[in-house]
C-alpha positions, -999 to 999 in steps of 0.1 A, spaced: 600 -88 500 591 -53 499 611 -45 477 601 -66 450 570 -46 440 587 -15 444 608 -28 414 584 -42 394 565 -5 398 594 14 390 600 -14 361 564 -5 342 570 31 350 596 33 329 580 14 305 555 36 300 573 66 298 594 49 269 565 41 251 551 77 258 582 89 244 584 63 209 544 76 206 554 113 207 580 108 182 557 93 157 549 115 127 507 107 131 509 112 169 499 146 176 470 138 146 459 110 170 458 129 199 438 163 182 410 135 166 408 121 204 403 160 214 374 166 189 357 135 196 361 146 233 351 179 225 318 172 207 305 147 238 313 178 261 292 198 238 261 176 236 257 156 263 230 165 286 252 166 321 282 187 306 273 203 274 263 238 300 292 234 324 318 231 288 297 261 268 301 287 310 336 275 314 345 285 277 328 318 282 339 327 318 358 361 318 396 362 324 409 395 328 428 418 347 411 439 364 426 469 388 400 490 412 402 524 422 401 528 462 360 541 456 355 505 443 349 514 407 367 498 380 398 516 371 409 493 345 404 461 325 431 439 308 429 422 282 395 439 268 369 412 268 385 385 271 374 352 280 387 314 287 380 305 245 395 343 238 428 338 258 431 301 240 430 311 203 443 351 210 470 341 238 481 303 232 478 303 197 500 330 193 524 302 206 515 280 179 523 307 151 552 314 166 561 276 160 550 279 126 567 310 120 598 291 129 592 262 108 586 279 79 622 303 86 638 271 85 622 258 52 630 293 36 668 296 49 679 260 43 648 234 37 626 226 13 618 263 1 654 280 3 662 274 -35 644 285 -67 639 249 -82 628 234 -48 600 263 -37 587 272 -71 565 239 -76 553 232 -39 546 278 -34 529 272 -76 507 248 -64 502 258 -29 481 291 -46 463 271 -67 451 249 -35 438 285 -19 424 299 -51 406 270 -61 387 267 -25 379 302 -23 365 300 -56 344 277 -48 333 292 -17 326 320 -34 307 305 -63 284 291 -36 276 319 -11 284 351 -30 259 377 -18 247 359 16 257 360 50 283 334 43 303 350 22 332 360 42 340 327 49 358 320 20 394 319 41 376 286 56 386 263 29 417 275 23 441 257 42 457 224 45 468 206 83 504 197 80 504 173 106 473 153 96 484 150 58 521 143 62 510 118 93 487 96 70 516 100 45 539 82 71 512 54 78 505 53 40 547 44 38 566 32 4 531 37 -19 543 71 -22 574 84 -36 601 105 -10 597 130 -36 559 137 -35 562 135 5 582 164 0 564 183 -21 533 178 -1 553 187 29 567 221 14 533 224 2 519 225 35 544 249 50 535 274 17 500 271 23 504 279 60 521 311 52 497 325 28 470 313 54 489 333 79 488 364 53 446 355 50 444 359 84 463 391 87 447 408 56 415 399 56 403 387 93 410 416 116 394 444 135 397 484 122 430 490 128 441 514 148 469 537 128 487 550 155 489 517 180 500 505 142 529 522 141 544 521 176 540 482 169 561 482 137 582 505 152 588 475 175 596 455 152 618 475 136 638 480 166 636 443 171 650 439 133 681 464 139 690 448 171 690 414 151 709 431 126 738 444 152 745 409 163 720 398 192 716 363 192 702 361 232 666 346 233 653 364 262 658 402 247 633 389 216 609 378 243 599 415 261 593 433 224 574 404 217 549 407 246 547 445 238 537 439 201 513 414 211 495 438 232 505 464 204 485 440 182 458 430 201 444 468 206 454 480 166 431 455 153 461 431 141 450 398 147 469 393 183 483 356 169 503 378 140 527 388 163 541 348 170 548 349 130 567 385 128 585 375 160 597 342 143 609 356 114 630 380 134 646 350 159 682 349 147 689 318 127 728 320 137 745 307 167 766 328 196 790 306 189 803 300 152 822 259 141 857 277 148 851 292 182 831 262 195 860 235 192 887 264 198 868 265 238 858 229 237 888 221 236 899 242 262 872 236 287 881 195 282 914 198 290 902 217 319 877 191 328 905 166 326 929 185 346 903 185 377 900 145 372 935 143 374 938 162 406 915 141 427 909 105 409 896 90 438 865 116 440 827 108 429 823 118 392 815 150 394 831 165 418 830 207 425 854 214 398 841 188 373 808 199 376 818 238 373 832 231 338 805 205 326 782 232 332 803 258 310 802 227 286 764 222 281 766 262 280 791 263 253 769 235 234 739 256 238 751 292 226 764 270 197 724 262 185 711 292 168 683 302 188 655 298 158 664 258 162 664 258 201 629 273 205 613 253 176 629 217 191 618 235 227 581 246 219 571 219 193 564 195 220 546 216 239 523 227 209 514 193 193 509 176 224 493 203 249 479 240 229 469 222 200 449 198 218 436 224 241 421 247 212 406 213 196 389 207 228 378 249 227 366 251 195 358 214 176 329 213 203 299 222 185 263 218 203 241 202 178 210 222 183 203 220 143 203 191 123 215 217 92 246 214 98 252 180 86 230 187 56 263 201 39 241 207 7 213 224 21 207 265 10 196 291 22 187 320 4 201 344 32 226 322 48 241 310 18 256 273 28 289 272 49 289 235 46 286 233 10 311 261 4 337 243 32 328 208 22 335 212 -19 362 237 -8 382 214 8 373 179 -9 372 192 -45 386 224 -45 420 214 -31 432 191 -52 419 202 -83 437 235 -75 469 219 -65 469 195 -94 459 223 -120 483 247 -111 512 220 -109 500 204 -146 502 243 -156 540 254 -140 551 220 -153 536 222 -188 552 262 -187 586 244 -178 587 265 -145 589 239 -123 600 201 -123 578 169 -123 588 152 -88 606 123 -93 595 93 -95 559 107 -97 529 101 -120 500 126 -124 476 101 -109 499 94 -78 503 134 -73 464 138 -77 457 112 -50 481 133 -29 469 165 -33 438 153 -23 450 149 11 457 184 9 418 190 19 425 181 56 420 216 69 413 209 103 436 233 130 442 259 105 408 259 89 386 256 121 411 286 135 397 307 104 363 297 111 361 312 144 375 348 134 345 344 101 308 357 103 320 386 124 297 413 111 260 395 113 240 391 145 254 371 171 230 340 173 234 340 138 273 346 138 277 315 163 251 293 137 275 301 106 307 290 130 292 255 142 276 250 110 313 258 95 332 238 123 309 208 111 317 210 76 354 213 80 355 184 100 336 162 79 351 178 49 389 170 67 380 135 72 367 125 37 399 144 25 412 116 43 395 91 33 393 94 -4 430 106 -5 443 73 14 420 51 -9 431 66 -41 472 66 -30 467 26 -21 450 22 -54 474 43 -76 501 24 -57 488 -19 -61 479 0 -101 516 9 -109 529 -23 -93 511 -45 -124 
């Protein structure tokens, strides 16, 4: 009788972990799980019994630190660096990397690796930054504010291509596509934002022993090497290369991507040519003892060459995207929501998106119109313009009203936008600094989710419109 619960445990416990599995495979998953993190984050922040124990454990200091025998403090490592620092310097770099990777792919053989393809999405994609930073601009030119302008900028792949999947057949493959390579356009100039405009001073010399790095890391590529784990030490060394230059240290995840070999060890000739070989060997040791458990010693020697053989036959680009994307959607993206959407409401400013000041400028109005207005005007503009100039193609299938209800959803900004945010405001006082951020944080948030919003409405509108 024992047993019979035993089973019916082990029965829901695989349950579960199929449904965990169908959930994670699910295109608005990981935007589910990052608007759980916020909503977490933001209780953590305010509420009277945790909002000091979140705030210390986000600024507790974690670093290296190595003592002379005297007791004094020989040395330090990383510089200043704290529970919040090591999430969006360290773990982030993890999530550029991924990015890095995905937008290799698109270049080499996606969505971006032709002419005709790229043009319209990379056309409009500038538009959708332009426009924003305009905006920004317009609003908070000669205030404190003012070199926020990256905040608006950028659009969250997974949330707008998730609410695309919910939204299903009201929108045409081909505009899901566009707004897809759209996404992975705007992330790399976002990337080059961050690089150019959102560092320290840089320091010249640490500079060039980093791209000297890479360089190395490029000729190696170059010669042949397609094994992951000699890209993994240089990559380590230019992070800390990067961190101490005044590179932003989440850089080196991007030039590290674009340098993982997109070919396998192994090419479509020399794969069968020892598949085949290795089978009949696998075979051969069957035949030898049929009466043996499956695997036996030898069987198991040569299914292990076999699952080698299959790897070394992946380029390494795809492994480590299929390996890490997991990983980042479902653990460091939700873990630098929780750091960073958690904004302590000590001034009731920061939801009056439209309030100025004549010092301060107004981050919320600049993010807010950024992100709902500037977007997809910018998008749709600049794709009316290449379209009208005969430089790119209309997608298929599309109208101009469809693609405007689109690009609106090209406002979510949310990972990428927050992530600018918090490297913004660097250069005024640090109580004032930290109001700027939340006051920021807020306004991309509520700015994201009327993006939303008023995106999904107008698509199921354009949509039941067309049907008539």
């Amino acid at each position: 009788m024992a047993l019979i619960p035993i089973y019916w445990w082990n029965k829901e416990v695989h349950s579960f972990r199929i449904s965990q599995q169908k959930f994670s495979k699910q295109p608005w998953a990981n935007g589910v799980v990052l608007l759980s993190c916020v909503v977490v984050a933001m209780l953590l922040a305010n509420l009277p019994f945790t909002k000091e124990a979140y705030h210390a454990f986000l600024h507790t200091q974690f670093t290296l630190q190595l003592k002379s025998p005297g007791g004094g403090i020989d040395w330090v490592f990383p510089r200043d660096m704290t529970v919040e620092k090591f999430i969006n310097d360290i773990l982030m770099v993890i999530f550029f990397f991924t990015v890095g990777l995905e937008i290799k792919r698109e270049v080499v053989c996606g969505e971006l690796s032709s002419f005709r393809k790229a043009i319209l999405p990379v056309i409009a994609a500038f538009g959708g930054v332009v426009a924003p930073a305009l905006i920004f601009t317009a609003v908070n030119h000669g205030t404190l504010s003012a070199s926020g302008w990256g905040i608006p900028t950028a659009t969250d792949i997974a949330f707008a291509v998730g609410i695309l999947s919910i939204l299903g057949d009201k929108v045409p493959v081909s505009l899901k596509v566009f707004l897809t390579a759209l996404a992975i356009a705007d992330d790399l100039i976002a990337i080059l934002v961050v690089a150019l405009f959102y560092g320290g001073n840089i320091n010249l010399p640490l500079l060039g022993v980093a791209l000297a790095v890479i360089l190395f890391v490029g000729l190696m590529k170059h010669l042949g090497e397609k094994r992951t784990a000699f890209y993994i030490i240089p990559a380590i060394l230019v992070w800390f290369l990067f961190y101490y230059s005044g590179i932003h240290a989440t850089m080196t995840g991007v030039v590290i991507a674009f340098l993982i070999p997109m070919e396998a060890r192994y090419n479509k000739a020399k794969f069968h040519r020892r598949h085949a070989i290795l089978y009949d060997k696998l075979l051969e040791a069957e035949k030898a003892d049929p009466e043996a458990a499956f695997p036996n010693g030898p069987e198991r020697h040569y299914l292990r060459h076999l699952s080698g053989l299959s790897k070394r036959s992946v380029p390494p680009s795809y492994r480590l995207e299929h390996l890490l994307n997991p990983w980042v959607n479902f653990l460091i993206m939700p873990i630098f929501a929780l750091a960073n959407a958690g904004v302590e409401i000590t001034d009731p400013s920061y939801f009056r998106l439209f309030h100025f000041d004549p010092a301060l400028g107004s981050v919320g109005m600049g993010v807010f119109l950024g992100l709902v207005l500037g977007k997809p005007l910018g998008i749709t503009l600049t794709s009316w313009i290449a379209i009208r100039c005969k430089v790119g193609e209309m997608p298929s299938k599309a109208s101009w009203p469809m693609l405007f209800a689109v690009a609106c959803l090209g406002g979510i900004g949310f990972t990428m936008s927050i992530f600018v945010d918090t490297l913004s405001f660097g250069a005024a006082d640090p109580e004032v600094t930290q109001h700027l951020r939340d006051a920021g944080k807020i306004a991309v948030l509520m700015g994201s989710l009327t993006a939303g919003i008023v995106g999904s409405v107008l698509i199921s509108l354009v949509a039941k419109l067309q049907k008539k």
